[in-house]
C-alpha positions as CSV (number, residue, x, y, z in Angstrom):
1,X,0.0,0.0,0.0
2,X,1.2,3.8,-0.6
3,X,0.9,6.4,1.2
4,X,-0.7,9.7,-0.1
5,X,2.1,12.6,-0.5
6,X,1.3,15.2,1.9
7,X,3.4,18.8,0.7
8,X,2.7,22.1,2.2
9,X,2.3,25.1,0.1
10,X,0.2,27.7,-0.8
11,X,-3.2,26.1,-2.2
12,X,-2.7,28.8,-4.8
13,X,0.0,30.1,-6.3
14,X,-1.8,33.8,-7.0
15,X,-2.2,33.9,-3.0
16,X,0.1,36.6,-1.7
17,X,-0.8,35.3,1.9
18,X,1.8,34.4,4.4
19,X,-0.8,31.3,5.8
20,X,0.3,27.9,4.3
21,X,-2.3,25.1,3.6
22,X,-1.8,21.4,3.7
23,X,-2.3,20.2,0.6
24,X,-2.9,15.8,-0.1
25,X,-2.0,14.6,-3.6
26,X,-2.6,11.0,-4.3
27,X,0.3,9.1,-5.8
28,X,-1.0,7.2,-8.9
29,X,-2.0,3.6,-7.8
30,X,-2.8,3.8,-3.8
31,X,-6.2,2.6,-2.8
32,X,-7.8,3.7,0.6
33,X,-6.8,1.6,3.2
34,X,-9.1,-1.5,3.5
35,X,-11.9,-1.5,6.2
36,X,-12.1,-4.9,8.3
37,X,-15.0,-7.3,7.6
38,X,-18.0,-7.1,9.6
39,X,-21.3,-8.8,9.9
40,X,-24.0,-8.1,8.4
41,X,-26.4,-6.3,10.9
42,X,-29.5,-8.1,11.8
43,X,-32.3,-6.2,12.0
44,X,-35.3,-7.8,14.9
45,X,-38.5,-8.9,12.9
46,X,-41.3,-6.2,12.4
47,X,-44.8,-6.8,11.9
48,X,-46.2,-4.3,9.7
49,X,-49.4,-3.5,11.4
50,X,-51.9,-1.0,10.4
51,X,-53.8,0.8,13.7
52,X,-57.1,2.7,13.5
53,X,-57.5,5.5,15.3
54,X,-59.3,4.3,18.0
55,X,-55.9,2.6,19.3
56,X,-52.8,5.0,18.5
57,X,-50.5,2.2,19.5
58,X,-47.0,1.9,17.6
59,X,-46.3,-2.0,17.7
60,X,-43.0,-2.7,19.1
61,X,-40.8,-5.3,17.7
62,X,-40.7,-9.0,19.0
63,X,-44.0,-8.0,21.4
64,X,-47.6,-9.1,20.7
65,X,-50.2,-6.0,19.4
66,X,-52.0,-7.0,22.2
67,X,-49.5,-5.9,25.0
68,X,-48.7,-3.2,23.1
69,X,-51.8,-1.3,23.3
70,X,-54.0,0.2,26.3
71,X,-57.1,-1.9,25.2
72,X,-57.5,-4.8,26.8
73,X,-59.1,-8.2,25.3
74,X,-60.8,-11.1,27.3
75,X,-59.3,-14.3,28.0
76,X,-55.6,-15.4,26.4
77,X,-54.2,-13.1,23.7
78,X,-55.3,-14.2,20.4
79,X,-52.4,-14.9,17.9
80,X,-52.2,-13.9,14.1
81,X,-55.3,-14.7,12.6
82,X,-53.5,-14.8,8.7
83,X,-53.8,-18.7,8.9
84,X,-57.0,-19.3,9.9
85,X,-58.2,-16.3,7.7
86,X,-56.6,-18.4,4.5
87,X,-58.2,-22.2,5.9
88,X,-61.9,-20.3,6.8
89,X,-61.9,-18.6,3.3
90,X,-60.4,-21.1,1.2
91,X,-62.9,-23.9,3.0
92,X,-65.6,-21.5,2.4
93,X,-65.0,-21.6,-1.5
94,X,-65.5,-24.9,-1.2
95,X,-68.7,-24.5,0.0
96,X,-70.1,-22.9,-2.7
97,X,-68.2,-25.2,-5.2
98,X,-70.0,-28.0,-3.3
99,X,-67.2,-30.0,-2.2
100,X,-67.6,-29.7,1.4
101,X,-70.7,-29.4,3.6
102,X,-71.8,-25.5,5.2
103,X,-71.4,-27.3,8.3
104,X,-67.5,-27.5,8.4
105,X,-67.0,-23.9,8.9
106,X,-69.7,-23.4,11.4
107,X,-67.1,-23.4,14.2
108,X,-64.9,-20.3,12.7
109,X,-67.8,-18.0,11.8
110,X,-70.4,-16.1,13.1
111,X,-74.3,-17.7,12.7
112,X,-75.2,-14.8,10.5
113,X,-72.3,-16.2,7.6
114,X,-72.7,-19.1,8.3
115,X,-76.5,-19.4,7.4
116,X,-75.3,-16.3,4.5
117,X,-72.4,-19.4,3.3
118,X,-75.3,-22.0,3.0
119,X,-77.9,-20.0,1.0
120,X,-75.5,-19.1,-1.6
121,X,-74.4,-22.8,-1.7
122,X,-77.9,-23.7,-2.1
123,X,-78.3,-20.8,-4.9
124,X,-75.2,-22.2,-6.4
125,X,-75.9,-26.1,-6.5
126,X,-79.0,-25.3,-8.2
127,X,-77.7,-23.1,-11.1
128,X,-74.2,-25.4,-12.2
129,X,-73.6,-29.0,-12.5
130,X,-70.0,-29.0,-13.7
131,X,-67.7,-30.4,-10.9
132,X,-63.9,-28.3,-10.9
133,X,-61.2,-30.6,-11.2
134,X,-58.4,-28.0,-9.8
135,X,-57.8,-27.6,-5.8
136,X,-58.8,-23.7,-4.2
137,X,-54.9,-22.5,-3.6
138,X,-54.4,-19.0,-1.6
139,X,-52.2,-16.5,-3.7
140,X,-51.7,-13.9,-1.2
141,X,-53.6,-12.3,2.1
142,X,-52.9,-9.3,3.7
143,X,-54.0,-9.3,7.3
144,X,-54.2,-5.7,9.2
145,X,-54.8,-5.3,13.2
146,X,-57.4,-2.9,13.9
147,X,-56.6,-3.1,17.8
148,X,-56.1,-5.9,20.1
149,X,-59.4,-8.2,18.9
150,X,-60.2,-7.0,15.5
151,X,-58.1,-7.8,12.2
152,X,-59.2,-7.3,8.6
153,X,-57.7,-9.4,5.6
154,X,-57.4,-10.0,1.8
155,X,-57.3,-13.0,0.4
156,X,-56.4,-13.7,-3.5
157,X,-57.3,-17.2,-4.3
158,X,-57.2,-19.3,-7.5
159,X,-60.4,-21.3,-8.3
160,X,-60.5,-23.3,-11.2
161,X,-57.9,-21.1,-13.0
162,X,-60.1,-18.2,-12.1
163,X,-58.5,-15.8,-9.7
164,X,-61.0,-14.2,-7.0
165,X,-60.8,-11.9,-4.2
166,X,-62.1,-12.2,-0.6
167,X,-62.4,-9.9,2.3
168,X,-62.5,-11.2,6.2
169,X,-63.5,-9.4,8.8
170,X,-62.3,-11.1,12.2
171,X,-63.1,-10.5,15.6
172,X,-61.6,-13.0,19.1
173,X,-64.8,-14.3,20.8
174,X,-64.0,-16.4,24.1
175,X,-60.2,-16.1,23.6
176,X,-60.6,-17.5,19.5
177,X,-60.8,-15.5,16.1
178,X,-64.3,-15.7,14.4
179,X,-65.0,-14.6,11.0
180,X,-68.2,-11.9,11.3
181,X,-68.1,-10.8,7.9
182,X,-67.1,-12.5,4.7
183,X,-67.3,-11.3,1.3
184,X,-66.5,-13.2,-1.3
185,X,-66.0,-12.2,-5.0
């Protein structure tokens, strides 16, 4: 490695002043002198949670939403309702393809979509007869907290090589989410 040449002098030769200025002139060659390796930094997990205004809580890293906010919710706190958003909706497309019976999702929803799921089943069965041969797959869901028992998601799905949207409203009843509005396009 070489060392920059470091030569004092006037920084311009038209300067008449007495004051003398360093001046650092690369030799040809030199490279700055190399830094030591050093790990990569690891950043701590967020969630990237939405918050209505009700609840002005920031979430803090690696802690529940629910001990993060002032509002308190009954019973255990709930965990991240993303996975049984995806199993309620995708089980409720198979409802209305008429593969599985209204019944199944019973436990997950409200009364109100549940007996909302089976009349559009009904309506359904009546007006087709062709059986889909593909499997209801989940492209994507976005799940948002509201506050510490309410969550909203999106749900892209594949049906039949026909892509549809859902939206989930969830809510914790007796320390569990339940789904108490479903919309399915």
């Amino acid at each position: 490695m070489t060392l920059p040449r470091i030569t004092s002098g006037p920084a311009d030769p038209q300067d008449d002043t007495s004051a003398r200025r360093l001046r650092v002139a690369a030799t040809p060659g030199a490279r700055p002198p190399a830094r030591p390796p050093q790990a990569p930094a690891r950043r701590a997990p967020v969630r990237r949670v939405r918050v209505g205004r009700d609840a002005p809580v920031t979430p803090v890293p690696g802690r529940p939403l629910a001990e993060a906010s002032s509002g308190q919710v009954d019973g255990p706190h709930p965990s991240d309702p993303t996975a049984l958003c995806c199993s309620v909706v995708r089980a409720a497309v198979e409802v209305l393809r008429g593969e599985r019976p209204a019944a199944q999702v019973a436990r997950w929803v409200t009364p109100q979509v549940h007996d909302q799921l089976a009349h559009r089943a009904r309506l359904l069965r009546a007006a087709t007869t062709a059986r889909p041969t593909r499997p209801v797959t989940v492209r994507r869901v976005r799940t948002v907290r509201l506050g510490p028992g309410t969550a909203e998601a999106t749900v892209v799905l594949e049906d039949s090589g026909r892509v549809r949207a859902a939206a989930a409203r969830l809510e914790v009843h007796r320390g569990t989410w339940r789904v108490t509005v479903l919309e399915l396009g």
